[in-house]
C-alpha positions, 0 to 999 in steps of 0.5 A: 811238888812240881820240878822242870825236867829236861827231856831229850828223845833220842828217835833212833835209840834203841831203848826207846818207849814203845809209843815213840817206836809206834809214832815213828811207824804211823808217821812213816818216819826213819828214826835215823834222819831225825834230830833229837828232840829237846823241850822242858816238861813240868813234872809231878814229883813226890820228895820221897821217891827222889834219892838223897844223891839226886838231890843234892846233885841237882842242888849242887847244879842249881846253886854251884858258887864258883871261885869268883862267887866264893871270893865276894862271900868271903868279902861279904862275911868279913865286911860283916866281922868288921861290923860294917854290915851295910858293905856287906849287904851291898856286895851281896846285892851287887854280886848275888842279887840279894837285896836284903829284908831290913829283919836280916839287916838287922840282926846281922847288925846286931850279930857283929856288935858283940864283936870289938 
């Protein structure tokens, strides 16, 4: 699986990678007068060697829903226990950008008629 890591190389640390260490001697460059450096590497990651914690905390970072998301949930979810599914698609296309497959509709629709 291929994942976007953020890298930051701090040039003066002192646990820095050995090439970083030899780069700065070849370059003739003081590593105290460099700023970090920063970029997005795309990297190989096989699931197995991740841990469980890391997973879910980059999960958690990605997908975090703050109060004001968890506002238009609960508005959309009881749009939907009060069968007007159609209110409820649009607040999740509004707020969330989910435009809704005509399936999901569907069986939302059918979900809320079992209902009254």
């Amino acid at each position: 699986m291929i994942v976007n890591q953020e890298v930051t190389i701090d040039f003066s640390a002192d646990d820095n990678d050995t090439r970083i260490v030899e780069w700065l001697k070849e370059n003739r460059l003081e590593a105290t007068g460099l700023s970090d450096l920063a970029f997005t590497a795309k990297v190989d990651v096989v699931i197995g060697d991740l841990d469980e914690d890391d997973i879910v905390a980059a999960y958690d970072k990605l997908n975090k829903l703050d109060d004001s998301d968890m506002y238009h949930v609960e508005q959309a979810y009881r749009r939907m226990a009060e069968g007007d599914v159609a209110d409820a698609m649009d607040i999740l296309f509004r707020q969330f950008n989910l435009a809704p497959p005509q399936h999901e509709q569907r069986v939302a629709e059918l979900l809320s008629r079992g209902r009254g």
